[in-house]
PyMOL Python script that loads the backbone (N, CA, C, O; Angstrom):
from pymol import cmd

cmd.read_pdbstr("""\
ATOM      1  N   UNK A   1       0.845  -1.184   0.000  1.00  0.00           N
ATOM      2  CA  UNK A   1       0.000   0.000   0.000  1.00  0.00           C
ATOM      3  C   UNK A   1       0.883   1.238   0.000  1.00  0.00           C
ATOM      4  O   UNK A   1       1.864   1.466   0.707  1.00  0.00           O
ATOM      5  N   UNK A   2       0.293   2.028  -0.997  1.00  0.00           N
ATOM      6  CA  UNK A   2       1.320   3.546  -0.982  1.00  0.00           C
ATOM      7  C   UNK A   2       1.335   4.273   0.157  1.00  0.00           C
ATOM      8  O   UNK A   2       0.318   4.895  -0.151  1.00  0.00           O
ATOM      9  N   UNK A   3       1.608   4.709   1.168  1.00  0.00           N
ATOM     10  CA  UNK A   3       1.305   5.596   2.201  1.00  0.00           C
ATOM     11  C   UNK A   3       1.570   6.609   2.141  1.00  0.00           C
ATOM     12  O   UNK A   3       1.913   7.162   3.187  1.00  0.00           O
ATOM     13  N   UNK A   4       1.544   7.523   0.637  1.00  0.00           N
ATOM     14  CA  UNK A   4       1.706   9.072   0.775  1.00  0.00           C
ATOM     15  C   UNK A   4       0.218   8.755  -0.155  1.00  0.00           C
ATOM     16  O   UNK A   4      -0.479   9.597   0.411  1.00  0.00           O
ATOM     17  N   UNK A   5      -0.504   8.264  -0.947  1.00  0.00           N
ATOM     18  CA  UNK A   5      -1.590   8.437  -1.675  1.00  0.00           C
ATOM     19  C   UNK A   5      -2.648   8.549  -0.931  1.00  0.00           C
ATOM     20  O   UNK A   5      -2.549   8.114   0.216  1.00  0.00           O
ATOM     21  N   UNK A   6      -3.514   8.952  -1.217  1.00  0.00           N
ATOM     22  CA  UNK A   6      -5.214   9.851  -1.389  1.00  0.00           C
ATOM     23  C   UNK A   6      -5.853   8.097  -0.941  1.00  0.00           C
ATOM     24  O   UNK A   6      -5.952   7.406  -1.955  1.00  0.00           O
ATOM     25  N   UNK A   7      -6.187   7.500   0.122  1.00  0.00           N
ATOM     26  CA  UNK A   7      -7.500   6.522   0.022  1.00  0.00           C
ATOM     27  C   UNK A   7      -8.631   6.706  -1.027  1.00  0.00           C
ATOM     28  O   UNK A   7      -9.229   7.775  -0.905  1.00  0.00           O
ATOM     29  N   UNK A   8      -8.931   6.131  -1.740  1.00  0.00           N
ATOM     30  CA  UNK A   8     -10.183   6.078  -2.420  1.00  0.00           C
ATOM     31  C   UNK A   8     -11.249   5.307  -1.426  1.00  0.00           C
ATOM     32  O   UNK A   8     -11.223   4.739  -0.334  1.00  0.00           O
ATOM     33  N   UNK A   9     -12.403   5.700  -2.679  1.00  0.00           N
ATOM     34  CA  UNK A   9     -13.606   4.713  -2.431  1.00  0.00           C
ATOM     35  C   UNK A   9     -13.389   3.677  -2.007  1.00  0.00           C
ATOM     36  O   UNK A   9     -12.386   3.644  -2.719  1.00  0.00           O
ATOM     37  N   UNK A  10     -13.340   2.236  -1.233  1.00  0.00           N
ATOM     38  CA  UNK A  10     -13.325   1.048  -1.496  1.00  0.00           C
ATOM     39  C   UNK A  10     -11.908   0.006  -1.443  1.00  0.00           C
ATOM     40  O   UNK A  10     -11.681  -1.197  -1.571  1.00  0.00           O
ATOM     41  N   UNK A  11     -10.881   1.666  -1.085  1.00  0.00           N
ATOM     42  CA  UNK A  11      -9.391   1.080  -0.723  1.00  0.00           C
ATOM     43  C   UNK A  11     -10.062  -0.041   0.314  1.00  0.00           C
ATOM     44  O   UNK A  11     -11.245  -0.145   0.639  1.00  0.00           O
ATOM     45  N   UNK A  12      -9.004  -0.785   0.694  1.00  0.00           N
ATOM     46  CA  UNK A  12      -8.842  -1.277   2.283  1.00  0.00           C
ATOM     47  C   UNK A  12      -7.429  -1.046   2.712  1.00  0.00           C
ATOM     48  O   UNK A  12      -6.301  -1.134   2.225  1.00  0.00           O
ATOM     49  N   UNK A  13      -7.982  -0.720   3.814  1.00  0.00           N
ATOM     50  CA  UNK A  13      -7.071   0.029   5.054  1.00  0.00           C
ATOM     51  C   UNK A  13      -5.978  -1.116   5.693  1.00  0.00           C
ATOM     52  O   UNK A  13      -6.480  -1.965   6.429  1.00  0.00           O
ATOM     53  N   UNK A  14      -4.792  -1.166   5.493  1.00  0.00           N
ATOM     54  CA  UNK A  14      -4.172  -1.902   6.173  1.00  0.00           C
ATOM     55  C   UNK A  14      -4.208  -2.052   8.036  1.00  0.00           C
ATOM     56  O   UNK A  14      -4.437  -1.122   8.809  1.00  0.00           O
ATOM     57  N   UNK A  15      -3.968  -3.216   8.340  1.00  0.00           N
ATOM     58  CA  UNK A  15      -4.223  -3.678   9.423  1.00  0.00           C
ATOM     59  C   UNK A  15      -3.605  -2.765  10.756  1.00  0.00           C
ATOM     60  O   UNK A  15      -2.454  -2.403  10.515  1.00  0.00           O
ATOM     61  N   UNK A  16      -3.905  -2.494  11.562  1.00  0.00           N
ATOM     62  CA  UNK A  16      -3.596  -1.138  12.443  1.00  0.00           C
ATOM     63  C   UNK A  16      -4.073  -1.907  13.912  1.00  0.00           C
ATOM     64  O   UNK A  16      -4.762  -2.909  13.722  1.00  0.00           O
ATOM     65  N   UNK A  17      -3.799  -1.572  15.310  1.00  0.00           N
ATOM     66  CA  UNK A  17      -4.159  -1.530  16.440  1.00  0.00           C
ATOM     67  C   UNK A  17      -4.029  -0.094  17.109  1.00  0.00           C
ATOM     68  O   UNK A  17      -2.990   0.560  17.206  1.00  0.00           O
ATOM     69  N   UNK A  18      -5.139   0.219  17.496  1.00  0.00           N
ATOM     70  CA  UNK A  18      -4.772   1.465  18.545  1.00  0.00           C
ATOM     71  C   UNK A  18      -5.436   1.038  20.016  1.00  0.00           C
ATOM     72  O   UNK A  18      -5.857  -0.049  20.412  1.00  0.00           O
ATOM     73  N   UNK A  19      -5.340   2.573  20.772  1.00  0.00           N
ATOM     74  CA  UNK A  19      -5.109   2.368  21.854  1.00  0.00           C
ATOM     75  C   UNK A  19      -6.854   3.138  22.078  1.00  0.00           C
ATOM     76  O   UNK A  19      -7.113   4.159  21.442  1.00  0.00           O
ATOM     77  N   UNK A  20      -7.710   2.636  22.837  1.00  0.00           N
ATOM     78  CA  UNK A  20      -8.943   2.807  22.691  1.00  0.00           C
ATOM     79  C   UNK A  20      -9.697   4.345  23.798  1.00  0.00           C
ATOM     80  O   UNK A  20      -9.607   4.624  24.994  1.00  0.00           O
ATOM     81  N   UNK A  21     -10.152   4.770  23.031  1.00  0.00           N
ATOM     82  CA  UNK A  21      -9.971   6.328  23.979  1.00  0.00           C
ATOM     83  C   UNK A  21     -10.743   5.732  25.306  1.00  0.00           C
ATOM     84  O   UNK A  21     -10.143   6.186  26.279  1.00  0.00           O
ATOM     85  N   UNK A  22     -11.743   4.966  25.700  1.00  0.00           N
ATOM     86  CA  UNK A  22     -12.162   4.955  26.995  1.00  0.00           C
ATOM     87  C   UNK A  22     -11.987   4.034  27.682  1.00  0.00           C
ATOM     88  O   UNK A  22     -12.639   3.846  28.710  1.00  0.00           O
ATOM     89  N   UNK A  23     -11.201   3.376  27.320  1.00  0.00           N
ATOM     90  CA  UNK A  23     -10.153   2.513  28.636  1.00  0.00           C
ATOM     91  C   UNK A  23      -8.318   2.198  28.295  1.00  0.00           C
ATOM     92  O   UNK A  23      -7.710   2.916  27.500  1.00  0.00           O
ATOM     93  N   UNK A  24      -7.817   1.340  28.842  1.00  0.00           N
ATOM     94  CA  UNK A  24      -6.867   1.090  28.418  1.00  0.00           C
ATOM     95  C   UNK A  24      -6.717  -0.178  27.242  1.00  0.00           C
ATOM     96  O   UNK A  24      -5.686  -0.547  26.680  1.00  0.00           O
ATOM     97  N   UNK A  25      -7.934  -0.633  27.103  1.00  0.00           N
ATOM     98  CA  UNK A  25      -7.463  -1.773  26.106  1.00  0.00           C
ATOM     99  C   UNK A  25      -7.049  -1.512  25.066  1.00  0.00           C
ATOM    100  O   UNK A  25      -7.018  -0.321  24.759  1.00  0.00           O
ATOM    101  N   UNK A  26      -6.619  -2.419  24.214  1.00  0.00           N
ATOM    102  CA  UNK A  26      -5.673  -1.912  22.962  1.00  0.00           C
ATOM    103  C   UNK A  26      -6.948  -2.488  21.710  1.00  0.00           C
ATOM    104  O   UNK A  26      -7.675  -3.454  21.941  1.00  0.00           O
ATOM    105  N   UNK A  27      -6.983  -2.005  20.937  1.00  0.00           N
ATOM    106  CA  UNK A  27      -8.357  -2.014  19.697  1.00  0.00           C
ATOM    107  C   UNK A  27      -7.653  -2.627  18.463  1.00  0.00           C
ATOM    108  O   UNK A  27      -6.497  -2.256  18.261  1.00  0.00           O
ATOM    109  N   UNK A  28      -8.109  -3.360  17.767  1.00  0.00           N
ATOM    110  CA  UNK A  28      -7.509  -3.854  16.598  1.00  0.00           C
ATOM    111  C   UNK A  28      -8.045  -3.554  15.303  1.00  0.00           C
ATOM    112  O   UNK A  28      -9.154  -3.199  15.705  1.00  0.00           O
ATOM    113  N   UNK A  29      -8.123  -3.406  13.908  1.00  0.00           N
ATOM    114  CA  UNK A  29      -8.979  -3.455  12.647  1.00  0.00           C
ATOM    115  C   UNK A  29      -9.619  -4.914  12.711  1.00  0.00           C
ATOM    116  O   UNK A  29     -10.816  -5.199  12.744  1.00  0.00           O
ATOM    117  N   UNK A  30      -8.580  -5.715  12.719  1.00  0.00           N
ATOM    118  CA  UNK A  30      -9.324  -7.044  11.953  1.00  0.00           C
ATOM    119  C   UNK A  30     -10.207  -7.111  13.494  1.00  0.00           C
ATOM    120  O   UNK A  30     -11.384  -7.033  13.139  1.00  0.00           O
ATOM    121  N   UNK A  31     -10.186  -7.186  14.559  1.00  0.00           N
ATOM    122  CA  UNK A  31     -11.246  -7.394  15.588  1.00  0.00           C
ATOM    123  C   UNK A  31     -12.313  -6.822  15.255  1.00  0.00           C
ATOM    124  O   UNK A  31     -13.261  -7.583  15.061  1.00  0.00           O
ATOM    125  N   UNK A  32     -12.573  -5.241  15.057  1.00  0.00           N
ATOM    126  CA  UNK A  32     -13.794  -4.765  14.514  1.00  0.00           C
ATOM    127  C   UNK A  32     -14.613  -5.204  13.209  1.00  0.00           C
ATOM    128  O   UNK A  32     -15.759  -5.329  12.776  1.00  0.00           O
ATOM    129  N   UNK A  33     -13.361  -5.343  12.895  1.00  0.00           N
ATOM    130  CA  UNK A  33     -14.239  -5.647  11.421  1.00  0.00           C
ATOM    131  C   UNK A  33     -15.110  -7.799  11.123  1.00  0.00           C
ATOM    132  O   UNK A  33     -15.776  -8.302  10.219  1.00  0.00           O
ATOM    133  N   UNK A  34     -14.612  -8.272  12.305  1.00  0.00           N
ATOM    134  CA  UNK A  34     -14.999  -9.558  12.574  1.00  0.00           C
ATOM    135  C   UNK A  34     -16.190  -9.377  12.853  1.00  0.00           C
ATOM    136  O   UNK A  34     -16.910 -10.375  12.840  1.00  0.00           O
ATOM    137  N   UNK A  35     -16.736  -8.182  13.163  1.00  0.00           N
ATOM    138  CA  UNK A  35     -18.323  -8.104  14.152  1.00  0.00           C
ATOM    139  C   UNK A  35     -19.281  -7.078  13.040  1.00  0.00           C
ATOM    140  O   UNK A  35     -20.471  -6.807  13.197  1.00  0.00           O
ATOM    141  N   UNK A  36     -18.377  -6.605  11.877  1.00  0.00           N
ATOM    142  CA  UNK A  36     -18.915  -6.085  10.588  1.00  0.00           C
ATOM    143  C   UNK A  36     -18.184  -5.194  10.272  1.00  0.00           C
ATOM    144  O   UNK A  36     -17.125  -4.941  10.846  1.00  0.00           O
ATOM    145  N   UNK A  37     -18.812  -4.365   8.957  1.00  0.00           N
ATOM    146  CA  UNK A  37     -18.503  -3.255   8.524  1.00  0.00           C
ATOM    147  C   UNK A  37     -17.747  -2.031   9.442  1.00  0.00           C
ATOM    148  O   UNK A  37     -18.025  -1.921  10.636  1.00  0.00           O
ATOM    149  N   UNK A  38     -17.027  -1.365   8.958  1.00  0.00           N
ATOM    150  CA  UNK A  38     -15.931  -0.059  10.090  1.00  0.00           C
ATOM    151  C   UNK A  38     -15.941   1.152   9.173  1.00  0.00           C
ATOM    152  O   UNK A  38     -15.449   0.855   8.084  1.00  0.00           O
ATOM    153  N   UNK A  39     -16.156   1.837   9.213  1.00  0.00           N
ATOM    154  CA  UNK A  39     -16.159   3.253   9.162  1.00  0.00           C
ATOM    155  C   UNK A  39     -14.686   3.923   9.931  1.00  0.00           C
ATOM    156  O   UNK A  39     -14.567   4.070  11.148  1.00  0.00           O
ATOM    157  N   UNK A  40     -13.623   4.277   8.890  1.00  0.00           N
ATOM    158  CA  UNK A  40     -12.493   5.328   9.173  1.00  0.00           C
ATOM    159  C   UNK A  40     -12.380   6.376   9.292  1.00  0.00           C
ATOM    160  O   UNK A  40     -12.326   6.822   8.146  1.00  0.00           O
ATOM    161  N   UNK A  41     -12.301   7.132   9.953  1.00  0.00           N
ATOM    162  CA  UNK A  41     -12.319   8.960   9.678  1.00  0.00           C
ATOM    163  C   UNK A  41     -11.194   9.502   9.997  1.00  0.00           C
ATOM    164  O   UNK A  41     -10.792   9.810  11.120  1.00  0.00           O
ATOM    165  N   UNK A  42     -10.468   9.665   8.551  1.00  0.00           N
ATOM    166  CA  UNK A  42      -9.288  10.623   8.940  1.00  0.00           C
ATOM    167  C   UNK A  42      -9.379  11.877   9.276  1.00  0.00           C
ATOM    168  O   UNK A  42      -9.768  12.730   8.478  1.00  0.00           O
ATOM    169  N   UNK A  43      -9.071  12.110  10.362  1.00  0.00           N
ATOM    170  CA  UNK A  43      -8.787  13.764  10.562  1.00  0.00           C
ATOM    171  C   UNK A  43      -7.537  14.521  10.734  1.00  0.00           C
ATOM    172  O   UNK A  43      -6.590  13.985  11.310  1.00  0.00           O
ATOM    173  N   UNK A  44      -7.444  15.861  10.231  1.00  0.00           N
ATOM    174  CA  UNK A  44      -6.160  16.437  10.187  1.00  0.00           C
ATOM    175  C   UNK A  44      -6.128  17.810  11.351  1.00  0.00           C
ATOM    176  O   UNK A  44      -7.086  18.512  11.677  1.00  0.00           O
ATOM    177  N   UNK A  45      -5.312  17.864  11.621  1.00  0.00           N
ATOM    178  CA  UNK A  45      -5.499  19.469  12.635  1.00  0.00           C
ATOM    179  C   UNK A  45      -4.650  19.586  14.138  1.00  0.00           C
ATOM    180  O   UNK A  45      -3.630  18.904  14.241  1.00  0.00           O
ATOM    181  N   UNK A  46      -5.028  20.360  15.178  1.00  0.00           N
ATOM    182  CA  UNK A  46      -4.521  20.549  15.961  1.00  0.00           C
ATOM    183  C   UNK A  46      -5.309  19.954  17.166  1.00  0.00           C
ATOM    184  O   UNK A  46      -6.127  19.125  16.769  1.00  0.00           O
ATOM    185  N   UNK A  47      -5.310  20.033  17.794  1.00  0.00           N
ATOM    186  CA  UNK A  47      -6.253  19.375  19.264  1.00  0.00           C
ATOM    187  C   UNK A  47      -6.190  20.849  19.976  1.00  0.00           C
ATOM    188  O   UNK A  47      -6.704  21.024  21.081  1.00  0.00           O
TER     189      UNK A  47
END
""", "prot")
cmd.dss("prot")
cmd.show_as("cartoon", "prot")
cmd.util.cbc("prot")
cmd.orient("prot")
């Protein structure tokens, strides 16, 4: 996967774990996506 290119429509997202905002457990892609469809939202900016 290119990682400076634009996601399209219908890419798939390579496999990722993060860290889950309301506890400490750690979150996976392929775990969510075992229980269905996932919705990504990149966001850019400052906090």
């Amino acid at each position: 996967m290119d990682t400076t290119a634009t996601p399209k429509l219908g890419d798939r997202a390579p496999g990722f774990e993060l860290g889950a905002a309301n506890n400490a457990d750690i979150v996976s892609l392929d775990a969510i996506l075992r229980k269905g469809p996932a919705i990504v939202e990149f966001l850019r900016g400052t906090w």
